[in-house]
N, C-alpha and C positions, 0 to 999 in steps of 0.2 A: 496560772500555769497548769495547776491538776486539770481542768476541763479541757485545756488542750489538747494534754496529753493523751486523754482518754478517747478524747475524737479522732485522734492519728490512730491510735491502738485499735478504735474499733473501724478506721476507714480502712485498714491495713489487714484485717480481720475479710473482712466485705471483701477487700481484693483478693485478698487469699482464694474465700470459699469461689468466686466466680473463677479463678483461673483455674481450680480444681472442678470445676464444674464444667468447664471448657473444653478438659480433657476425658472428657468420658463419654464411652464409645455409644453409638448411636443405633440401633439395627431397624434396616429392614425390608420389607418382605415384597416383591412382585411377582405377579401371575398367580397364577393355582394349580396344585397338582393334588389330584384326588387321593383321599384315604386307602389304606389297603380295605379298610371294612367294605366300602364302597366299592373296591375293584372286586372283590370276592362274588359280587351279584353277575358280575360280566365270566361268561362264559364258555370258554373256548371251543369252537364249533356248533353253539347255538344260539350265540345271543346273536341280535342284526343291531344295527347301526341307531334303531330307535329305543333297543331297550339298552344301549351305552347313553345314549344319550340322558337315559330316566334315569339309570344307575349314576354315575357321577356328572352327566355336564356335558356340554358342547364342547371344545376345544376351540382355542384362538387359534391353531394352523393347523392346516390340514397335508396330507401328501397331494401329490398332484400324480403321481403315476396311476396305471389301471389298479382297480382294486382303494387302493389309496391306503392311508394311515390319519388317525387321528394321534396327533402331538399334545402334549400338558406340560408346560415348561414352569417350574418354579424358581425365583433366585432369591437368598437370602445378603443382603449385603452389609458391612461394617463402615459405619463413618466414625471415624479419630479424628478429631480435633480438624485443623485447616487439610489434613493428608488428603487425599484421593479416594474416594470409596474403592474397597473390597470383597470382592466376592469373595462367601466362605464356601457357600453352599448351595448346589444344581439339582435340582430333580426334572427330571424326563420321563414321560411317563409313554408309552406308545405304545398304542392299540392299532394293529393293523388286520385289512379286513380281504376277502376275497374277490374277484368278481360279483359275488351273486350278495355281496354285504356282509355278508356273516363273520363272525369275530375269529379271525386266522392265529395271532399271537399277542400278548399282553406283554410289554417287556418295560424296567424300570430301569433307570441309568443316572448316576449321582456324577458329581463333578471330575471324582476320581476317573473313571471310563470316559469321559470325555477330553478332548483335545482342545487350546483355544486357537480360534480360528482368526486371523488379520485380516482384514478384508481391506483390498486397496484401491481404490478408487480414481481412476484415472480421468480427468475431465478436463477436457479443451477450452478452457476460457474462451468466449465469444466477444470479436470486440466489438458487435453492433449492438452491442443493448443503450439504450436512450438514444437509436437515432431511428429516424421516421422512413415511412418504407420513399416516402419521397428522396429523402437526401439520402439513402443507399441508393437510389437508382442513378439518381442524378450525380452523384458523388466522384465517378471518376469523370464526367465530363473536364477535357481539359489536362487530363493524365497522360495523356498518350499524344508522342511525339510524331514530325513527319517522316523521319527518317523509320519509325517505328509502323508504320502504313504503308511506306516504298517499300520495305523490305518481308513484307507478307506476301503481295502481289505476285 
């Protein structure tokens, strides 16, 4: 019976450590946002768009107006146990430039100054997916009445 016991004690042990191991929080980290040392090389009404680029990195989006902006998004996130990950922490980084390229403003933006945004998504179910352009064409053959062809004319 001591050996039993000992094996309950230390299977019970084992479960212990894994359920406490299960609850402990996970981070991490997407995109990149550049360092301030790095942003200190960029400079306001002289750099152009290739010496940002030497300085910290290309950006994953860009503005689309004239002129445009280069965006740097970083996100930090928390995973607990089966919950839902959490965002703790946002960095934006935006360098936006002039017509002629040249570096117009540097501006930084963390979670706090930021809004979140719900994006809703409205999409019309299509009911022709898996049928062939044949049997759509052909398909209403047969749907339409005569009284429904008298009463056109």
């Amino acid at each position: 019976m001591g050996r039993l016991g000992f094996g309950v004690r230390r299977g019970a042990v084992v479960l212990m450590l894994m359920a406490l191991a299960a609850c402990t929080a996970l981070y991490q980290n997407h995109g990149y946002v550049p360092r301030d040392e790095d942003l200190e090389k960029v400079v306001v009404g002289e750099s152009t768009r290739e010496d940002v680029a030497q300085a910290v990195g290309r950006p994953s989006s860009t503005g689309l107006l004239t002129g445009g902006a280069w965006y740097y998004v970083g996100s930090r996130f928390r995973h607990y146990g089966p919950r839902e990950p959490k965002e703790i922490d946002r960095q934006v980084v935006a360098v936006s430039f002039d017509e002629g390229g040249t570096v117009e403003n540097v501006e930084r933006f963390g979670l706090e100054n930021g809004q979140a945004v719900v994006l809703s998504r409205r999409v019309t179910d299509s009911n022709i997916k898996g049928l062939s352009f044949l049997r759509q064409l052909l398909g209403n053959i047969g749907n339409i009445s005569a009284g429904q062809l008298l009463n056109e004319n």
